[in-house]
C-alpha positions in Angstrom: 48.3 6.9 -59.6 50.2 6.1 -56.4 49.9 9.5 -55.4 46.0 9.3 -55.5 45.5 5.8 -54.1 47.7 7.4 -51.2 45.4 10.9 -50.9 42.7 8.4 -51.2 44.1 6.4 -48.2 44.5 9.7 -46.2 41.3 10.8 -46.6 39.4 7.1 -45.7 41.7 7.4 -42.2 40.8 10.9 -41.6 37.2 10.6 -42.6 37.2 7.6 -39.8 39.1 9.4 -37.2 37.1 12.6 -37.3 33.5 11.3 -36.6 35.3 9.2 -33.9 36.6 12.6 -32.3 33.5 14.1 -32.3 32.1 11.3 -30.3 34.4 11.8 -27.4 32.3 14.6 -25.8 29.3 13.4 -24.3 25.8 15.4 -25.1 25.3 18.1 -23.1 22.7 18.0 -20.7 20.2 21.0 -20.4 18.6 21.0 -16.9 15.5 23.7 -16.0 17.3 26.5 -14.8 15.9 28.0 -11.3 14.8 32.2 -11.5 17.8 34.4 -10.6 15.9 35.0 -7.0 13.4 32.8 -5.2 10.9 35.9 -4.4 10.4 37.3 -8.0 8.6 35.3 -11.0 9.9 34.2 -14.0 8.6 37.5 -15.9 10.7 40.0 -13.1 7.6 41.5 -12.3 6.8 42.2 -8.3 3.3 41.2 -7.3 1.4 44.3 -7.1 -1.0 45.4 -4.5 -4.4 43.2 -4.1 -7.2 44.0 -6.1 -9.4 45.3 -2.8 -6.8 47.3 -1.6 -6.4 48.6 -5.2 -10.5 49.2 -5.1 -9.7 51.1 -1.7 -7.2 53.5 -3.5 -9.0 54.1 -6.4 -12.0 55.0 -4.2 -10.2 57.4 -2.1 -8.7 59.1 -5.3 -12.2 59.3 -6.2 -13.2 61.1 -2.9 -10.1 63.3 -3.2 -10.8 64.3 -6.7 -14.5 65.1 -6.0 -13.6 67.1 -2.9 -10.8 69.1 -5.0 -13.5 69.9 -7.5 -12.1 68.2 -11.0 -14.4 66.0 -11.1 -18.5 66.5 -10.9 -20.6 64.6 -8.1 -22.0 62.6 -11.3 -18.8 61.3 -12.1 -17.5 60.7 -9.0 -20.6 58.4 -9.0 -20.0 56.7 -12.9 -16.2 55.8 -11.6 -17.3 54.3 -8.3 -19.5 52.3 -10.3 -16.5 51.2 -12.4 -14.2 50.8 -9.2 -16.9 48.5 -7.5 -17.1 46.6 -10.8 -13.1 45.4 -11.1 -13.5 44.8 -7.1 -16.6 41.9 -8.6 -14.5 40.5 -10.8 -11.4 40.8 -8.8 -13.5 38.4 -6.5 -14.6 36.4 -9.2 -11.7 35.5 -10.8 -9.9 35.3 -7.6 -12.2 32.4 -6.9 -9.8 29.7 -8.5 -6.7 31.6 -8.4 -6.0 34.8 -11.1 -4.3 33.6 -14.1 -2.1 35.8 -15.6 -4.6 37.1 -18.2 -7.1 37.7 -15.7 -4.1 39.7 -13.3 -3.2 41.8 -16.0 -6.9 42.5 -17.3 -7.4 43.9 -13.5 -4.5 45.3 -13.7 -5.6 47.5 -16.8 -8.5 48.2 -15.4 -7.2 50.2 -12.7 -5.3 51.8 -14.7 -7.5 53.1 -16.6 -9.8 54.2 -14.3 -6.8 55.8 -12.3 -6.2 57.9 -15.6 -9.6 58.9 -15.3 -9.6 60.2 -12.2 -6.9 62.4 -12.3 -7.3 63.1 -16.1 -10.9 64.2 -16.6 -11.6 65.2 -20.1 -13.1 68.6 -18.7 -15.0 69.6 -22.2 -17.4 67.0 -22.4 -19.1 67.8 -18.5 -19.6 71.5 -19.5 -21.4 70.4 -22.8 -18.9 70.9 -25.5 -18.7 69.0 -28.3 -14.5 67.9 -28.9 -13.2 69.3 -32.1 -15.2 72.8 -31.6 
């Protein structure tokens, strides 16, 4: 019995001296850390080029392509068209700033229609169905 009232003992002191140990560190304070460089976002991406200048490339492509012959004059139209419409909302959007939603869906857009460009499904302009 003297043996357990003295583990007993033990254990009440240690019980007491460890929650006291643990308080000796004070919390650790989490700050906001700052990006790795000043010049490039939190998401690591660069800015990319601005949406008229990326309506002036895509038009030139356009031009290029027509003049090399891989696209039809009737195209070359349908993706001006397309070009001209991300320059509108490149200029809407832009009104209040872009958002990153509205950067990426311009983004997208010109990439898309750069694939067309120099990707034209050739089958379709000479009339034949895909799959024959």
């Amino acid at each position: 019995m003297r043996k357990f009232a003295m583990f007993m003992g033990s254990l009440v002191a240690l019980s007491v001296a460890v929650p006291a140990a643990a308080q000796i560190v004070g919390r650790p304070v989490y700050e906001p850390l700052a990006p790795p460089n000043p010049f490039i976002g939190w998401d690591s991406r660069l800015p990319g080029p601005s949406a008229r200048s990326e309506v002036r490339g895509l038009s030139r492509r356009i031009e290029r392509a027509r003049e090399r012959g891989t696209i039809s004059r009737r195209e070359a139209r349908q993706l001006k068209r397309e070009a001209r419409q991300i320059g509108h909302l490149a200029h809407r959007y832009g009104r209040d700033g872009l958002s990153e939603a509205e950067r990426a869906e311009l983004a997208t857009r010109a990439q898309v229609l750069r694939a067309a460009v120099d990707n034209p499904v050739r089958g379709q302009r000479a009339g034949a169905r895909v799959g024959q």
